[in-house]
C-alpha positions as CSV (number, residue, x, y, z in Angstrom):
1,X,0.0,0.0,0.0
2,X,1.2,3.1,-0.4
3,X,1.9,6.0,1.7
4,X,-0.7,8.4,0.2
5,X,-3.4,5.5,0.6
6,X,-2.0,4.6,4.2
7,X,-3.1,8.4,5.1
8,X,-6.3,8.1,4.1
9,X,-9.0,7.6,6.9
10,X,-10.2,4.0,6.6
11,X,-14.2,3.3,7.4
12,X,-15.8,0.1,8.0
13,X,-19.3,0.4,6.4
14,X,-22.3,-1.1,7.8
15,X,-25.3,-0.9,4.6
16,X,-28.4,-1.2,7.0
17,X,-30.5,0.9,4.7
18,X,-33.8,-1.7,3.5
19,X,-32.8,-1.6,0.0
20,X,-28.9,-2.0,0.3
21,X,-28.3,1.3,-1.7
22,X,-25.7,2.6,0.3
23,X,-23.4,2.5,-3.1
24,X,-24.6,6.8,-3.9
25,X,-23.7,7.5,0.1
26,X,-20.2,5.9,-0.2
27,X,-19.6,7.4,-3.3
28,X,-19.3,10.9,-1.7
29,X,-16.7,9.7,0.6
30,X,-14.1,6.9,-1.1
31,X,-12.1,9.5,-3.0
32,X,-10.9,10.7,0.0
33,X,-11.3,7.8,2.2
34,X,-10.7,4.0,2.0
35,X,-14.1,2.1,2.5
36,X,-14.8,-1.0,3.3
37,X,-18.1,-2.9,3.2
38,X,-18.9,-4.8,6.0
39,X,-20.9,-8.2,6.0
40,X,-22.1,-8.7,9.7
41,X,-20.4,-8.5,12.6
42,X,-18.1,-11.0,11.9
43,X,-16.1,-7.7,10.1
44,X,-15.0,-6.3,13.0
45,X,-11.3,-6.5,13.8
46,X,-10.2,-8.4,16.1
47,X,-9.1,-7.2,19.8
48,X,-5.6,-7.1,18.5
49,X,-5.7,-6.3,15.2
50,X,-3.1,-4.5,14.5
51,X,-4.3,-2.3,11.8
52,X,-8.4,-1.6,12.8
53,X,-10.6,0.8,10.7
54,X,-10.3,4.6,11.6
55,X,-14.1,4.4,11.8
56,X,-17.5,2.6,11.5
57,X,-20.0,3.8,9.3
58,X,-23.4,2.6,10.2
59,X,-26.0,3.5,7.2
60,X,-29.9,3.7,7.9
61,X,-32.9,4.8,5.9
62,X,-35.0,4.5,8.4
63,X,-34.2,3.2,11.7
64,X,-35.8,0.3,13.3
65,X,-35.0,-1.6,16.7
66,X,-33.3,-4.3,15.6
67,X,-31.1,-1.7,13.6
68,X,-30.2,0.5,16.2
69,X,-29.8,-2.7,18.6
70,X,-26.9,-3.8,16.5
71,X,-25.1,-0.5,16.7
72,X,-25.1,-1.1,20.2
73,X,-23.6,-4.5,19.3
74,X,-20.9,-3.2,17.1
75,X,-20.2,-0.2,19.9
76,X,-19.8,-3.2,22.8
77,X,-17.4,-5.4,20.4
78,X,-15.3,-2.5,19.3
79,X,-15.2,0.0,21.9
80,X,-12.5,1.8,20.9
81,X,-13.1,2.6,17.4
82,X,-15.6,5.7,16.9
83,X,-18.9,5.2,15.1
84,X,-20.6,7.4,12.5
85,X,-24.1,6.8,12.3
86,X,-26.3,8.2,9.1
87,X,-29.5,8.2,8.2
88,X,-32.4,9.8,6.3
89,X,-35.1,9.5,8.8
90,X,-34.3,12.2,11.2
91,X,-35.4,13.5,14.7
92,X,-34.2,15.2,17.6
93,X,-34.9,12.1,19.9
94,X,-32.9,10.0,17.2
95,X,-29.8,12.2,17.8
96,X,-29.8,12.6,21.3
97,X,-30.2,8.7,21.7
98,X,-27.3,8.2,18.9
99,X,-25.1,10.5,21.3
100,X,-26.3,9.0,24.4
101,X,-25.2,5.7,22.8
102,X,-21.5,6.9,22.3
103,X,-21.7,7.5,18.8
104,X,-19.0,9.9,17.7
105,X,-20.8,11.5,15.0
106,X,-24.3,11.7,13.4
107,X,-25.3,12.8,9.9
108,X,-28.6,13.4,8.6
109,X,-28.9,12.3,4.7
110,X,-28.4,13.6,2.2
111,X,-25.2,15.3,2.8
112,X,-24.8,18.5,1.7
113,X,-21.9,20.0,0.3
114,X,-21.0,21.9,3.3
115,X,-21.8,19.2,5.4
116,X,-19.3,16.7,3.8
117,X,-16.6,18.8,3.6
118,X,-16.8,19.3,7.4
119,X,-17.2,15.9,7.9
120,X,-14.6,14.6,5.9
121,X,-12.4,17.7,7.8
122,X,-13.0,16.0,11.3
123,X,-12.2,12.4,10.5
124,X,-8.5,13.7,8.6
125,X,-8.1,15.2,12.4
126,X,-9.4,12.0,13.6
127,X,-6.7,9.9,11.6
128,X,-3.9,12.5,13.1
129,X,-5.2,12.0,16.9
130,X,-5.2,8.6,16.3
131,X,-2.1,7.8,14.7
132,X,0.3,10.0,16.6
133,X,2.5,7.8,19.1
134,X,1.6,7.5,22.4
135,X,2.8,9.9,24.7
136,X,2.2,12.4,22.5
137,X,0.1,15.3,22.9
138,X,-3.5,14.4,21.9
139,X,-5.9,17.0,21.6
140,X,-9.2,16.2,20.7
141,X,-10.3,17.2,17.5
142,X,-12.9,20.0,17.0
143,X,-15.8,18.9,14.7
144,X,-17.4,22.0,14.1
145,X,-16.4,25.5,14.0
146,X,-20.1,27.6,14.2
147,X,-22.7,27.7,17.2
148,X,-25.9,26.8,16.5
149,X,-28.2,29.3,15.1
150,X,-30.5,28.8,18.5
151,X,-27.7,30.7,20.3
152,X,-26.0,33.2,17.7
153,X,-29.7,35.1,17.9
154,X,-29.8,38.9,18.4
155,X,-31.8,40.8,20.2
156,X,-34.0,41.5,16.9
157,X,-34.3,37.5,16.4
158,X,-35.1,36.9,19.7
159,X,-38.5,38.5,19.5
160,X,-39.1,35.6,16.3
161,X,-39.0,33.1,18.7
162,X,-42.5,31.4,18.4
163,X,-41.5,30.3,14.6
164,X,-38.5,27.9,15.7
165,X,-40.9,25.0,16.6
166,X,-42.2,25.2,13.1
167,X,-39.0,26.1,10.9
168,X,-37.5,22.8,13.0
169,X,-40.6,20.8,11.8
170,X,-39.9,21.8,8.2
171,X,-36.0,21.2,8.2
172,X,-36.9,17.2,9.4
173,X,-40.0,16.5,7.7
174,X,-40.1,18.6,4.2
175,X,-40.3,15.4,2.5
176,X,-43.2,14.7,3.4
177,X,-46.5,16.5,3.6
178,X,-46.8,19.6,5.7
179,X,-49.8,21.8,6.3
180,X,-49.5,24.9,7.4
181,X,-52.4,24.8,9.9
182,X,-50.6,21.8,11.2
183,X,-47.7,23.9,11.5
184,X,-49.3,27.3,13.1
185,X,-50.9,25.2,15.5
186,X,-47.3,23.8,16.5
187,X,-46.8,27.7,17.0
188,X,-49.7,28.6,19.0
189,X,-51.0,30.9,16.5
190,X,-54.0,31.5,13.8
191,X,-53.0,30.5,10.3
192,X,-53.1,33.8,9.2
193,X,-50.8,35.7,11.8
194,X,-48.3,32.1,11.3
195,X,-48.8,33.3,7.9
196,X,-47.6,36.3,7.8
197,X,-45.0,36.1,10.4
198,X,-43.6,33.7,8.3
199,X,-43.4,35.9,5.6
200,X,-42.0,38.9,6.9
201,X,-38.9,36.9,8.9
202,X,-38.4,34.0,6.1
203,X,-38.8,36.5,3.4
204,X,-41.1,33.9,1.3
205,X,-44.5,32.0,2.2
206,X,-44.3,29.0,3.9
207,X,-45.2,26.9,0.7
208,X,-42.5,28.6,-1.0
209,X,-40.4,27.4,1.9
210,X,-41.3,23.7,1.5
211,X,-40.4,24.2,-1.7
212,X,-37.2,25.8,-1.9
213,X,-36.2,23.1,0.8
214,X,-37.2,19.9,-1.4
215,X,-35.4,21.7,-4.4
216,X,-32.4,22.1,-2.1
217,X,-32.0,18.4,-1.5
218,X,-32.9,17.5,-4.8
219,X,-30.2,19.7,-6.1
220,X,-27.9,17.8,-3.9
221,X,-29.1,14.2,-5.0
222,X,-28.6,14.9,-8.8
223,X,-25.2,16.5,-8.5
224,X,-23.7,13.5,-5.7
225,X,-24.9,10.8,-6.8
226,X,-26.5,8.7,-9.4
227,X,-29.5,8.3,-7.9
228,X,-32.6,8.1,-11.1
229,X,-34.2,10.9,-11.2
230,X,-37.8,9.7,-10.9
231,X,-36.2,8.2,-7.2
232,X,-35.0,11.6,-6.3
233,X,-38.3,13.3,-6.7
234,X,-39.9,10.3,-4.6
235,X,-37.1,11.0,-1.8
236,X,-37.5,14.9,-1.5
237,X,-41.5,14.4,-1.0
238,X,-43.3,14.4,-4.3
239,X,-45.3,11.7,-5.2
240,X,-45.8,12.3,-9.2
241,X,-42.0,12.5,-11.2
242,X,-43.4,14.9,-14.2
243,X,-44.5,17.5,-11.4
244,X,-41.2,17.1,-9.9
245,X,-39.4,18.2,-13.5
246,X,-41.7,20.9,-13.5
247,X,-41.2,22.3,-10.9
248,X,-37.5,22.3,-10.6
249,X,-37.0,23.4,-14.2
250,X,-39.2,26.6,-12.5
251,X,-37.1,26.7,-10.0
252,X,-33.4,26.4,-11.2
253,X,-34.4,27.3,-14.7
254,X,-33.2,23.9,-16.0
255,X,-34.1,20.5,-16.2
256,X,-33.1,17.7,-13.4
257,X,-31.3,15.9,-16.5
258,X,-29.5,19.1,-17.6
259,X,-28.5,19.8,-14.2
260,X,-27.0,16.8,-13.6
261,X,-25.1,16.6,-17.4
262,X,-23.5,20.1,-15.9
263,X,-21.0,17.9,-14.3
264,X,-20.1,16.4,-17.3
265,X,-18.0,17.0,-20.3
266,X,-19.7,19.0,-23.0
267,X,-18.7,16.0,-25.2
268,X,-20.1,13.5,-23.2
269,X,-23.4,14.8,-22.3
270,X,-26.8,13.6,-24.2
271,X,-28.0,15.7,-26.4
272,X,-31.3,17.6,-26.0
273,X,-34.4,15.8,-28.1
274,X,-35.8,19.2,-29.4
275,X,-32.3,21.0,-30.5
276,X,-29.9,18.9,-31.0
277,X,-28.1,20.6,-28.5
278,X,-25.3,19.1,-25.7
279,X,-27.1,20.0,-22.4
């Protein structure tokens, strides 16, 4: 092996997602990293192994207990090797049990740019912590940089307060359907003071919002991975694929084809069926 691949983080990773598609995930992270797939828990290293995985990936969709049961397996068998746990089903009770449970860190899928480049940012400090020589000086490494937005607030956001319970709602669940009565409720409010308190501090309605959210991780899908496109508009909440195109082509002002061929070579994208064109 050489020395560039030796310095690479190395992950063991555990595809628990109910389809196996873990592929697109791990896709975003082997340039930089050396991944393993693991088959059961007879993958884990041994007590003595002398050259153990940097970390264990452990890949949901959505969580069940006989999931989340053998995390706690793989945590007891291999205490000293830290665990990232992902998944697409997402909820505050989720992450604080994950933590609870000694996982070292938790991502909510899909990644976002931002959020890989941090990620893949902690586990190169990882790899130094862990491979310095003992007695060395071992700090622990710092895996993010900003506060949350709950305690960055100034005086002026303070008074906005009421909408957090909603905008929180929104961030976890706009895949899937969202009312906005459901959601004013949540806020202790009429629809139409939610409404347009919404407005005025979001800067768009909250449908709009919804919106702009999906398109977000849809954007995100289509450029990291090779996920169909019909499958991305399923995952980011919409239930009919030709409304999907239609509205992000309103959206971006492009196609969820043409957006994706951006990433390719002019030469080697398709060619549009009404110009003749490379898109």
């Amino acid at each position: 092996m050489s020395a560039k691949a030796a310095s690479k983080p190395r992950l063991l990773w555990f595809d628990l997602t109910s389809v196996q598609n873990a592929e697109q995930c791990i896709e975003q992270l082997a340039p930089p990293c050396e991944v393993s797939l693991a088959y059961g828990l007879g993958s884990l290293p041994a007590a003595d192994e002398k050259n153990p995985p940097d970390m264990i990936c452990v890949q949901f969709d959505r969580p069940d207990s006989s999931g989340l049961n053998l995390l706690l397996e793989i945590k007891r068998r291999a205490p000293a090797i830290p665990i990232t746990m992902l998944t697409v089903q997402h909820s505050e009770e989720l992450a604080v049990w994950a933590f609870r449970s000694g996982v070292w860190e938790y991502l909510t899928l899909p990644l976002s740019s931002a959020e890989r480049q941090r990620y893949l940012k902690s586990l190169r400090d990882l790899l130094d912590l862990r491979r310095r020589p003992p007695g060395s000086q071992r700090l622990r490494p710092v895996r993010t940089e900003q506060l949350p937005e709950c305690v960055r607030l100034n005086r002026g956001q303070h008074a906005h307060q009421p909408l957090y319970a909603a905008l929180a709602h929104i961030d976890n669940h706009f895949r899937e359907r969202i009312e906005e009565k459901e959601m004013a409720d949540l806020c202790a409010m009429t629809v139409v003071r939610f409404s347009r308190m919404f407005k005025q501090n979001c800067g768009i309605g909250f449908q709009e919002y919804v919106m702009r959210k999906r398109m977000q991780a849809a954007e995100e899908l289509l450029l990291n991975s090779e996920i169909p496109v019909s499958s991305v508009a399923y995952m980011v909440g919409f239930k009919d694929p030709s409304y999907f195109a239609r509205a992000f082509r309103q959206h971006f002002g492009r196609s969820p084809s043409a957006c994706r061929n951006d990433l390719l070579p002019e030469s080697t994208r398709p060619l549009d069926q009404e110009s003749g064109l490379a898109f």
